[in-house]
C-alpha positions in Angstrom: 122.9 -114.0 62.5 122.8 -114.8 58.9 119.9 -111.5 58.5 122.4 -109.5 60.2 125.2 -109.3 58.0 122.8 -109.3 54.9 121.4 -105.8 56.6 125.1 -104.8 57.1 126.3 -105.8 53.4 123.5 -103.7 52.0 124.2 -100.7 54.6 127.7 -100.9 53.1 125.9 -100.9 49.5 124.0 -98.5 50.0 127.1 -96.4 51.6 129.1 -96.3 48.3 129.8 -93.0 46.8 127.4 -94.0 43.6 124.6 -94.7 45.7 124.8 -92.3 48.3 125.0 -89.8 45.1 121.5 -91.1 43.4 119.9 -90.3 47.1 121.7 -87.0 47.5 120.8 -85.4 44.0 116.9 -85.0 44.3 117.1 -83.9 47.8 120.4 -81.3 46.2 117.7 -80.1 43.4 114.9 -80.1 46.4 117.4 -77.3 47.9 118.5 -75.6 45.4 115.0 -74.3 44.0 113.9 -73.4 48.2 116.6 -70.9 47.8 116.4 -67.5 46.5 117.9 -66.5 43.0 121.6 -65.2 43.3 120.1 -61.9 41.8 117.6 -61.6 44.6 119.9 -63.2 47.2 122.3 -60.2 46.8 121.8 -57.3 49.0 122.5 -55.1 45.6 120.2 -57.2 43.2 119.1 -53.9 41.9 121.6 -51.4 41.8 122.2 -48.8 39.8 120.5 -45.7 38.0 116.9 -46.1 37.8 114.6 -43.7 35.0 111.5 -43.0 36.6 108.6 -41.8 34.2 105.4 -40.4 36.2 102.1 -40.4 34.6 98.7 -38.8 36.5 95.2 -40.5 36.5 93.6 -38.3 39.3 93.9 -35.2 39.6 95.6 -31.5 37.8 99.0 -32.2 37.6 101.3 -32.5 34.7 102.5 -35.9 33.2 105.4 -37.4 31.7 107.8 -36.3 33.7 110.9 -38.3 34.8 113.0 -38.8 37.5 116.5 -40.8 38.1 116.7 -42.9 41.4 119.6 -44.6 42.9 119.2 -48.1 44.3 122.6 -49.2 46.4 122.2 -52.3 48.4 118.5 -52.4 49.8 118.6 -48.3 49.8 116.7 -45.7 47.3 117.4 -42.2 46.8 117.8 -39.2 44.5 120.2 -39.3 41.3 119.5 -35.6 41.0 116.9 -33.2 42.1 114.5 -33.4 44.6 114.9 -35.6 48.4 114.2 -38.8 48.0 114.3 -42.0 50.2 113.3 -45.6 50.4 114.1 -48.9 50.3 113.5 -52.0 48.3 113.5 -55.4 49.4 115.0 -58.7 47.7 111.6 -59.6 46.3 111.7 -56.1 44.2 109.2 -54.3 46.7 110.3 -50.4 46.6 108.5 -48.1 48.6 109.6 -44.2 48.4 109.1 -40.9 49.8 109.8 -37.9 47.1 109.8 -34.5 47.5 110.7 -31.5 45.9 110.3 -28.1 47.5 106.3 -28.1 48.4 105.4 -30.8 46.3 105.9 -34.5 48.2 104.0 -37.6 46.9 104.3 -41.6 47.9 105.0 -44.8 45.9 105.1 -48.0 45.5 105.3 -51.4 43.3 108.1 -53.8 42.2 111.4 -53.9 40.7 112.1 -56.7 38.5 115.2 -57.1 36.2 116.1 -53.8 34.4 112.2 -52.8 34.3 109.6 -51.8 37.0 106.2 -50.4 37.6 104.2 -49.1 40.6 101.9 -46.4 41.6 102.3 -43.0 43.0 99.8 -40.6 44.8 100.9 -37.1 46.8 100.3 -33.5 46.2 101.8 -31.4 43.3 102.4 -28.1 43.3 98.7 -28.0 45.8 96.8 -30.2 43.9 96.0 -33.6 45.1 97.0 -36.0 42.2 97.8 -39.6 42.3 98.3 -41.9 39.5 101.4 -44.7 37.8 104.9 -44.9 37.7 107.5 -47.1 34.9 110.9 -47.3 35.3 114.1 -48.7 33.4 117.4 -49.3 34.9 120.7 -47.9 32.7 
């Protein structure tokens, strides 16, 4: 009998706000970094106007040139001229569609912040090009 109410005074202890705090804050900490940041939690983690800057490696088509997308929520599309669509994902992972009378190409690669980077490939004005893309949100 005497065991038993030892075990039951250190249950009671143990029970105490101060206690049961030292237990609960590792596994808090433990929970905290499994979960995503609030930036990348948010469905509009990356909203805004983003700059696009197109460069070629492969192929005859002109460099340089820039575009403005608009992310809203998980959604990408055209901030003027030219269609175009995709989506992004909390991670950063964009994948688009442009296209601007004939001319269409592909992309991908990964927003991050105010900055990202990807690569592109498609066919401009006939010629098959492909090549890297760098962009900055406003």
């Amino acid at each position: 009998m005497a065991h038993f109410s030892q075990s039951l005074s250190s249950l009671t202890e143990f029970a105490r706000p101060r206690h049961l705090a030292r237990l609960l804050a590792p596994l808090a900490v433990l929970v905290t970094a499994a979960l995503p940041s609030t930036a990348d939690a948010r469905a509009g983690g990356y909203d805004g106007i983003w700059n696009v800057t197109f460069a070629t490696t492969r192929g005859n088509c002109s460099s340089g040139y820039s575009v403005p997308f608009t992310v809203t929520g998980r959604r990408v599309s055209s901030a003027g001229g030219g269609r175009v669509s995709g989506t992004v994902n909390r991670g950063g992972a964009v994948a688009v569609e442009v296209s601007v009378g004939a001319s269409h190409a592909t992309g991908g690669g990964r927003l991050a912040g105010v900055a990202g980077a990807g690569s592109w490939r498609g066919i401009i004005s006939g010629d098959q090009c492909s090549g890297t893309w760098q962009a900055t949100r406003s």
